[in-house]
C-alpha positions in Angstrom: 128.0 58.5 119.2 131.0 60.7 119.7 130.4 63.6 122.3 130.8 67.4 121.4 133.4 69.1 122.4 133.5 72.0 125.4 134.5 74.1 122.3 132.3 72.5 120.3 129.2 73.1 122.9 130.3 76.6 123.9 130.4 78.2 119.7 126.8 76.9 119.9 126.3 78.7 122.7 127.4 81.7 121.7 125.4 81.3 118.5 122.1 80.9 120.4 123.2 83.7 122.5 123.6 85.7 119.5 120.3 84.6 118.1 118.3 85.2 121.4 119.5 88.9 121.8 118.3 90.0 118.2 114.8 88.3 118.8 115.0 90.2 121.1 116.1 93.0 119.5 113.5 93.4 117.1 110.7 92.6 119.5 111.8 95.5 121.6 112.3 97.4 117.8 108.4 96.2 118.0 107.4 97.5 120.8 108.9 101.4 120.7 106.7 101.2 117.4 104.0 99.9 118.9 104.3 102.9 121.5 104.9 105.6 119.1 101.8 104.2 117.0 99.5 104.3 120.1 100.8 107.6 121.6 100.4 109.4 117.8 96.9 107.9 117.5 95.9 109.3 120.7 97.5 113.1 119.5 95.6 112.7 116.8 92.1 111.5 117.7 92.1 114.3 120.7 92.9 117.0 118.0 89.5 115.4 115.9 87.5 114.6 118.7 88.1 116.9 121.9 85.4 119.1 122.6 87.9 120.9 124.9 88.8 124.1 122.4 91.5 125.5 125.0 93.4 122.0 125.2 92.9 121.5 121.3 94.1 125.0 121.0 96.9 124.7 123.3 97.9 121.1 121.6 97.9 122.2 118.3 99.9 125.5 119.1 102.1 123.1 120.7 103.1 120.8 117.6 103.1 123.7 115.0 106.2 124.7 117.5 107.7 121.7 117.9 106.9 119.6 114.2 108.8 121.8 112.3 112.0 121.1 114.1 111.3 117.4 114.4 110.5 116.5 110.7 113.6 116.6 108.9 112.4 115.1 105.7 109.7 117.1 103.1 107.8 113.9 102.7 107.2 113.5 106.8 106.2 117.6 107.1 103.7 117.1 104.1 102.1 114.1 106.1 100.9 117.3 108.6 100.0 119.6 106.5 97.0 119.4 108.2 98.2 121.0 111.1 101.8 122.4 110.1 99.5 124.4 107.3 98.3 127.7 109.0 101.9 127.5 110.9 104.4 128.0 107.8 101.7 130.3 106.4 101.9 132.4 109.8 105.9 131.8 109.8 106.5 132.8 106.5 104.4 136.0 106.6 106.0 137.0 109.8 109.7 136.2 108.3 108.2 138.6 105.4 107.7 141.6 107.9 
């Protein structure tokens, strides 16, 4: 059996090199997911469940500042119209005045 070449040995390698880093890659692409999943379902639960009005209060003030600029498309403000609702309502009456 005829042995591979160093060039032979080194283009595979690379190619497992290449392999390896987008595994991992996508399991780092994973985990940031993963993280944004957890962190939004903590938001969340705390604005349903917290029987702390001044930290819902101050939470919820919070994102109707900061969603607005965040969601850029009309299909990701819709998915909070739950809490962006009373804030366009209060924006657009003040941008009336």
């Amino acid at each position: 059996m005829a042995r591979k070449s160093i060039t032979q040995r080194l283009a595979e390698l690379e190619e497992r090199k290449k392999t390896l880093k987008a595994r991992l890659g996508k399991q780092e692409r994973a985990q940031d997911t993963r993280r944004k999943i957890l962190l939004g379902a903590l938001v969340l639960h705390r604005l349903e469940h917290s029987h702390d009005t001044e930290f819902n209060r101050r939470l919820r003030d919070w994102l109707q500042r900061e969603l607005p600029g965040f969601l850029v498309r009309d299909t990701d403000k819709t998915l909070f119209d739950d809490i962006l609702g009373s804030a366009e309502i209060e924006g657009n009456s003040r941008a009336a005045e």
